[in-house]
Wavefront OBJ file of the C-alpha trace (Angstrom):
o trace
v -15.418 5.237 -27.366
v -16.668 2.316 -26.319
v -17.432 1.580 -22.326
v -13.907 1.622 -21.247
v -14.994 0.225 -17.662
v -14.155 -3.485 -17.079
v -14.921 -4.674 -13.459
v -12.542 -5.510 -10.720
v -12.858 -9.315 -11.230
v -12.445 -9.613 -14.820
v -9.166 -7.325 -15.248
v -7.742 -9.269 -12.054
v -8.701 -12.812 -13.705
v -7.607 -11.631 -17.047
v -3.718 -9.824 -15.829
v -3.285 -13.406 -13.453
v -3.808 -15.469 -16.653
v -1.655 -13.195 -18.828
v 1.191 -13.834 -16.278
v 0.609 -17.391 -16.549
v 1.056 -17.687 -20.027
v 4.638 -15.855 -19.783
v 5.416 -18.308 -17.183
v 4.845 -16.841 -13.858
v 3.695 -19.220 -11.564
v 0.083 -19.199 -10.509
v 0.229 -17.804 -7.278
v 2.874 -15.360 -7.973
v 0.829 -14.239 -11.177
v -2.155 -13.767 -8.209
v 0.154 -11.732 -5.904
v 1.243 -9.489 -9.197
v -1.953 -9.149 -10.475
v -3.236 -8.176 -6.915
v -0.471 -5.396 -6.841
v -1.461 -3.911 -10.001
v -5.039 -3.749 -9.518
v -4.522 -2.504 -6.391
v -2.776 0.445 -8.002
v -5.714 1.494 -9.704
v -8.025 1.066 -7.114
v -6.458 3.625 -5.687
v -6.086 5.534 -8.646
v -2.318 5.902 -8.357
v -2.913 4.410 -12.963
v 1.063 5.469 -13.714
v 1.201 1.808 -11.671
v -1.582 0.375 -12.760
v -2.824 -2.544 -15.271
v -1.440 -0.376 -17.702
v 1.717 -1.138 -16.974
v 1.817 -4.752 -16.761
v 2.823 -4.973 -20.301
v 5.916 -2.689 -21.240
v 7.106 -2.728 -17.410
v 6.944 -6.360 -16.634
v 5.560 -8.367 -20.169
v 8.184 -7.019 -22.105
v 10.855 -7.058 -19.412
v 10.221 -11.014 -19.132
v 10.014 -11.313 -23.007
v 13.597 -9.702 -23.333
v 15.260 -12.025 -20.552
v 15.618 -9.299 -18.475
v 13.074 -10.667 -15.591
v 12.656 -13.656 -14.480
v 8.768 -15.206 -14.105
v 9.749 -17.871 -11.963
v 11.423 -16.032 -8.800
v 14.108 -17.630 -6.436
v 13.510 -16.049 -3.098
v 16.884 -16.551 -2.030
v 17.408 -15.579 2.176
v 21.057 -14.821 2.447
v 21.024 -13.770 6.180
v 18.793 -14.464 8.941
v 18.251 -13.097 12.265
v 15.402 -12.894 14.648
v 14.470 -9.420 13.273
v 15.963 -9.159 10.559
v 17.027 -10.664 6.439
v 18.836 -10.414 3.523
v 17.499 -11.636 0.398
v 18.297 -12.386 -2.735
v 15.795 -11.949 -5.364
v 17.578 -13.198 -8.469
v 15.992 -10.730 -10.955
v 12.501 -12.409 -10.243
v 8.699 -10.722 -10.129
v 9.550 -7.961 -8.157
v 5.570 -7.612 -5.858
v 6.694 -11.355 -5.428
v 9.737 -10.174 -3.459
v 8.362 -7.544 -2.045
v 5.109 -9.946 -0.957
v 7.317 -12.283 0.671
v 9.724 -9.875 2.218
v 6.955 -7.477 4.036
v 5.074 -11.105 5.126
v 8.519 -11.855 6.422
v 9.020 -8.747 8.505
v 5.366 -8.690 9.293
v 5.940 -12.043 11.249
v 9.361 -11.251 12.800
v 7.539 -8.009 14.279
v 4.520 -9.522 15.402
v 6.966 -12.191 17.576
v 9.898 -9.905 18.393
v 8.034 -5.990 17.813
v 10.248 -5.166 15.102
v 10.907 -7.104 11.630
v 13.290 -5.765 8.941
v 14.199 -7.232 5.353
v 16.754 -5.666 3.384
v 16.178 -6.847 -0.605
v 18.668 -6.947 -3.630
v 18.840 -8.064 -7.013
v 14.963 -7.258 -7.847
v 13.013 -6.002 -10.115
v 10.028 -2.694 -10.095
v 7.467 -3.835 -7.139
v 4.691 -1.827 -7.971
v 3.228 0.458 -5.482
v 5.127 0.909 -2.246
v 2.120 1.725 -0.686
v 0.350 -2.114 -1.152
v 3.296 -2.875 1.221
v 2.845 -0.568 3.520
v -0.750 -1.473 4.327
v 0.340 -5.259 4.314
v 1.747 -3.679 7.550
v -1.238 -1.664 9.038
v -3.429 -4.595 7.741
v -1.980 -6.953 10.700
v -1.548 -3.422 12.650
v 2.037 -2.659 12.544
v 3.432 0.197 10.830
v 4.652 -0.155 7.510
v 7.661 1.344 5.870
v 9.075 0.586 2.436
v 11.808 1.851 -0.342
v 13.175 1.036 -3.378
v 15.736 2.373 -5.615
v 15.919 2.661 -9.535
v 17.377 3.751 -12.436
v 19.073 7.487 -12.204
v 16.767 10.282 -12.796
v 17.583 12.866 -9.720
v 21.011 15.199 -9.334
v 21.577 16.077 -6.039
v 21.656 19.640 -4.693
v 24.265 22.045 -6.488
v 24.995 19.112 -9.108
v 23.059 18.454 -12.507
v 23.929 15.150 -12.942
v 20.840 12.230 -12.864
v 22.738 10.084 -10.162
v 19.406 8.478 -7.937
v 16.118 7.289 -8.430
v 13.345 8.654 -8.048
v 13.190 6.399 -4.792
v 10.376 6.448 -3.018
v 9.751 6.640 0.755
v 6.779 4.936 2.025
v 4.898 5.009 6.048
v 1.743 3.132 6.618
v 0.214 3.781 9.703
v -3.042 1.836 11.201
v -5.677 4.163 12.338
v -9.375 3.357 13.616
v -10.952 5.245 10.112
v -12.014 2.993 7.126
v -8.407 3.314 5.628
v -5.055 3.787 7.618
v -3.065 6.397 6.777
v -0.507 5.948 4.143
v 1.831 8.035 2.210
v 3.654 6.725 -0.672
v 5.409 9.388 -3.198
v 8.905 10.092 -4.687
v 11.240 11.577 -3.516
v 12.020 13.857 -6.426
v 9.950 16.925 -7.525
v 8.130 15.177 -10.188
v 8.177 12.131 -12.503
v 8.477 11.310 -16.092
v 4.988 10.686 -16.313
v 3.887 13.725 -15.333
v 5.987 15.563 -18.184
v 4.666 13.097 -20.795
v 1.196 14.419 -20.100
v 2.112 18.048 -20.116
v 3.917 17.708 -23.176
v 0.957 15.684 -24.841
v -0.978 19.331 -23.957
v 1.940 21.491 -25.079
v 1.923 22.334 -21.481
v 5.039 24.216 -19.764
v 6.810 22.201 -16.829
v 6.847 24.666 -13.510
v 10.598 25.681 -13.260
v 12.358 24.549 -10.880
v 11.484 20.692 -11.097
v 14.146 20.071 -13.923
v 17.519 21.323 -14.366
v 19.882 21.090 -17.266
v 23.534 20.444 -17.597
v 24.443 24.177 -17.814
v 22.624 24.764 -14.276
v 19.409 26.197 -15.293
v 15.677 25.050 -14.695
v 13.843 23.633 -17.915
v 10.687 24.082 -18.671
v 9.677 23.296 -22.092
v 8.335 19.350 -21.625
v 8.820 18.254 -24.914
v 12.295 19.202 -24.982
v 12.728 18.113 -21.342
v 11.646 15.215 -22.437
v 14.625 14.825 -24.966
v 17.021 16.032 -22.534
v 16.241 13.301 -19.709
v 16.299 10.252 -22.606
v 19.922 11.806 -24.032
v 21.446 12.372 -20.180
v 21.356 16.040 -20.441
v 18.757 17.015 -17.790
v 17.710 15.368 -14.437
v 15.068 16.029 -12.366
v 15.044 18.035 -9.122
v 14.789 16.388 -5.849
v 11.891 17.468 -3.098
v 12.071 21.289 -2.725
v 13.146 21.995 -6.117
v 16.696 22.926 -7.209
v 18.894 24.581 -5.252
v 18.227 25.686 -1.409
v 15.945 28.124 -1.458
v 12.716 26.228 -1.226
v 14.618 23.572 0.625
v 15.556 21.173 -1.915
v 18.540 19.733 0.123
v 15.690 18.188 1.961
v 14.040 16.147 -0.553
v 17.701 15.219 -1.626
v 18.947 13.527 1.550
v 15.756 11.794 1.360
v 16.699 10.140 -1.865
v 19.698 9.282 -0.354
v 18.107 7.616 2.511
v 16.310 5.579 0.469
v 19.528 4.337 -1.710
v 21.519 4.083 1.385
v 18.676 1.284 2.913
v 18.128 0.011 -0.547
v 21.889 -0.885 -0.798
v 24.325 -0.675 1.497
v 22.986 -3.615 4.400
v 22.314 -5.927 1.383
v 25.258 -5.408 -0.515
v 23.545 -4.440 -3.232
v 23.719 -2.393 -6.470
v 23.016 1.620 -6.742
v 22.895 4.944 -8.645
v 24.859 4.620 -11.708
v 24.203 0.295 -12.177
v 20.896 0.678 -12.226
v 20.487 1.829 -15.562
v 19.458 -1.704 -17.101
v 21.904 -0.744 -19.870
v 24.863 -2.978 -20.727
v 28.289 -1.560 -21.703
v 27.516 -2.644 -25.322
v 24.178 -0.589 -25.151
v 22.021 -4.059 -24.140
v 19.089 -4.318 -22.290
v 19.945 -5.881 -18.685
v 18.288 -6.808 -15.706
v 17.966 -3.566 -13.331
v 18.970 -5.691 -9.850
v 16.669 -2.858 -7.531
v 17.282 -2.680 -4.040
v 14.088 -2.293 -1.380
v 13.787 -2.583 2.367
v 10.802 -3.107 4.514
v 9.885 -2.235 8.291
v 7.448 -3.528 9.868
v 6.601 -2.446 13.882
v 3.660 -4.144 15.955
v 1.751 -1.321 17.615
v 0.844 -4.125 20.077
v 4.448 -4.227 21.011
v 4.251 -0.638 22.477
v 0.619 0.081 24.253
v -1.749 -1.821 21.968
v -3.787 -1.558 18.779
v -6.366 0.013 19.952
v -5.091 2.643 21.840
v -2.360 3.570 18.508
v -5.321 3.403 16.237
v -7.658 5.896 17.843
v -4.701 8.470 19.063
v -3.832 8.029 14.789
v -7.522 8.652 13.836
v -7.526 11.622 16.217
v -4.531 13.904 14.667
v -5.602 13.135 11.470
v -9.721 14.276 12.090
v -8.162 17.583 13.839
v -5.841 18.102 10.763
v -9.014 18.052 8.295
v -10.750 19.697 10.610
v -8.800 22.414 10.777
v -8.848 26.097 9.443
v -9.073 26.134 5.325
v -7.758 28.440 3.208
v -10.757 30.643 2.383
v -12.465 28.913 -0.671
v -10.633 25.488 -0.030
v -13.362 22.878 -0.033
v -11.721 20.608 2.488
v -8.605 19.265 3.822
v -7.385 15.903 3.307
v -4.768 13.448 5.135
v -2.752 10.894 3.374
v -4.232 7.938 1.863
v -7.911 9.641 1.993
v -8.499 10.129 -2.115
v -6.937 6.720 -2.425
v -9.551 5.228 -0.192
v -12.262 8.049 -1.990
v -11.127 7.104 -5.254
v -11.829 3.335 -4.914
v -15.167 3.774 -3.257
v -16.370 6.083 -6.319
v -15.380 3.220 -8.975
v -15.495 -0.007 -6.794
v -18.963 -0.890 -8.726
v -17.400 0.500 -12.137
v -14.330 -1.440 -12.219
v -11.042 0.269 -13.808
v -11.384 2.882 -17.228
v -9.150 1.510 -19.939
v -7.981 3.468 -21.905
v -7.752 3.146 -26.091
v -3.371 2.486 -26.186
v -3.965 -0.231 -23.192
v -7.186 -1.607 -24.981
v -4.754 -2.475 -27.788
v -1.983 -4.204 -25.787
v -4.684 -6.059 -23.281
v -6.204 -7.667 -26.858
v -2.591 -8.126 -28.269
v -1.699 -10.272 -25.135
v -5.375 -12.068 -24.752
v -4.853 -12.989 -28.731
v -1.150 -14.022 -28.608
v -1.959 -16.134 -25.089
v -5.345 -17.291 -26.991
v -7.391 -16.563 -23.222
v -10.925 -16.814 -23.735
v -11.880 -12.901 -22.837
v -14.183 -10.962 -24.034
v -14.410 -7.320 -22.942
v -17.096 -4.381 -22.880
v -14.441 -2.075 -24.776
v -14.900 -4.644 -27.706
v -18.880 -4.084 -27.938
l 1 2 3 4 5 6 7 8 9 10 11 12 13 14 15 16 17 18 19 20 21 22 23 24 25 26 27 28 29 30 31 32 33 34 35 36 37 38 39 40 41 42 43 44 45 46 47 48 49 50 51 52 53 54 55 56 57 58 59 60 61 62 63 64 65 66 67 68 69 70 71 72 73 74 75 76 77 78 79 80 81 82 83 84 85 86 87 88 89 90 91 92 93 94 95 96 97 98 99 100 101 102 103 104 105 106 107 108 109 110 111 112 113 114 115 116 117 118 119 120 121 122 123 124 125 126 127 128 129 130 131 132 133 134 135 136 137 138 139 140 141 142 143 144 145 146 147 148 149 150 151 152 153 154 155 156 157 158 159 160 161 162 163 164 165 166 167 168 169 170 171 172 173 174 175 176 177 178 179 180 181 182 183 184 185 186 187 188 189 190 191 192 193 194 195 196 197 198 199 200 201 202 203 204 205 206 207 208 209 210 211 212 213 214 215 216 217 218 219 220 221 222 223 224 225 226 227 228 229 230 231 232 233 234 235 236 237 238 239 240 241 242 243 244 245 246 247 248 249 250 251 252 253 254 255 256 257 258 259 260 261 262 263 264 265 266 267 268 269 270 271 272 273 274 275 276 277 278 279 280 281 282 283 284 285 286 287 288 289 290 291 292 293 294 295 296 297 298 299 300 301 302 303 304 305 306 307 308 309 310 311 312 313 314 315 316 317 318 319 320 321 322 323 324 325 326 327 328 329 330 331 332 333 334 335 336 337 338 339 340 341 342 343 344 345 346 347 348 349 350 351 352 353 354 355 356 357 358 359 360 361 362 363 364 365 366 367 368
């Protein structure tokens, strides 16, 4: 293969002029591009550039996004907002609504903005250190589409709904965690059935109760309704699955019920005739100024403190190190920030598909 590496500034360039052309304006194509990249700095590439096509291209090519996004605020307190996004670019919404609660908290502490009607945001985390950025603490959700059955059931009823903190710290990188809050993801099955490569049991369960592991048929099973995947813990109670569960329905609960918005079951993006339609995704963000309580500084170093005495704390014998959350994301980006992002062959093929059907003047070092 040809160098797959294209650098930071040319991908960035490239994905804001690609939005363009489909009719984003230009600085909402910046703040999505932004997003995306941002993913794969990180390395978190299930959200990366190679999404931008089939998640949020194709979405705008089949009517069910809107590129030009009506930030619509419903409700406005001091502290707190409702918004409307009216199906727009969903890291556009979520942009906005974090800045929004960003500013409410750094005048009144505390800033909240519940979100409806949206579309997929990207990476909760890029949020989330919005937050810790201006240092406040960051917290973020969204729902989507039913994937997860709740404990004792075996019906997909939630999203995979992620839960998302932020925290400032006086390191390089704040501290950040941004994951599901089921077991595992479609993604990850893909890849394991790409290697003919058993699913653990216990992270999907079929409709007759039991665990599934064979991916490719998993993979079958989740597309045709007849599995779901296990929330946080696993199925059942044993390894304290009715954990992860409630956590999901935290998330839907926030991403729903103070915006009057839709959940579980409507947010398939299927019509009743089998048609493609918009997905209307619920998020919230938090945002809480660390001033507010006894300043910055003093939040940032106590932060930096538990997490050095967590990695510095007894291994497991043969463990090389210990690491606290948003540490490989930071680690990740410093190994590559001279490289740029890896493309790989399938996303080669859609980046030249869009460049040619756009006509932008790129050329890239895959091509050579």
């Amino acid at each position: 293969m040809s160098n797959p590496y294209v650098d930071w500034k040319t991908i960035t360039d490239f994905v804001t002029d690609a939005f363009i052309g489909y009719g984003v304006p230009r600085d909402d194509a910046a703040i999505c591009a932004d997003v995306l990249v941002e993913a794969d700095k990180r390395g978190i590439y299930s959200h990366g550039v190679n999404r931008f096509k089939p998640i949020y291209i194709d979405r705008i090519k089949a009517g069910i996004q809107k590129p030009v996004t009506k930030f619509e605020i419903l409700k406005e307190t001091p502290t707190t907002a409702v918004v409307d996004g009216h199906d727009g670019m969903g890291q556009v919404i979520g942009y906005r609504s974090m800045q929004m609660a960003i500013d409410k908290a750094k005048q009144y502490g505390m800033g909240m903005v519940a979100v409806r009607n949206s579309t997929h945001y990207g990476i909760a985390g890029y949020y989330a250190t919005m937050a810790t950025k201006n240092d406040c603490i960051g917290i973020t959700g969204t729902n989507a589409r039913p994937s997860i059955a709740p404990t004792f059931g075996v019906e997909n009823m939630m999203g995979t709904n992620p839960l998302c903190f932020g925290m400032p710290t006086d390191e390089d990188f704040p501290f950040v965690i941004d994951c599901a809050t089921s077991i595992t993801q479609r993604g990850k099955i893909e890849y394991w059935a790409r290697i003919n490569k058993e699913t653990p049991a216990g992270m999907v369960i079929a409709q007759d109760g039991n665990t599934m592991t064979d991916s490719a048929a998993i993979l079958d099973a989740l597309t045709g309704g007849k599995a779901a995947f296990a929330p946080l813990g696993g199925i059942g109670e044993e390894m304290a699955g009715y954990k992860g569960y409630s956590y999901t329905v935290v998330v839907e609960l926030l991403s729903a019920a103070l915006q009057g918005g839709n959940y579980m079951k409507m947010l398939t993006g299927i019509g009743p005739n089998g048609e493609k339609v918009p997905y209307h995704l619920g998020h919230f963000f938090i945002a809480v100024d660390t001033d507010a309580f006894l300043g910055a500084d003093a939040f940032k170093k106590t932060a930096g403190d538990i997490l050095r005495e967590l990695r510095n704390s007894q291994k497991v014998p043969g463990a090389e190190r210990i690491y606290t959350a948003g540490e490989k994301e930071y680690m990740a980006y410093m190994e590559k920030k001279d490289k740029g992002v890896a493309i790989t062959e399938a996303v080669q093929k859609e980046i030249l598909a869009v460049r040619d059907e756009l006509n932008l003047d790129y050329h890239f070092p895959f091509e050579d």
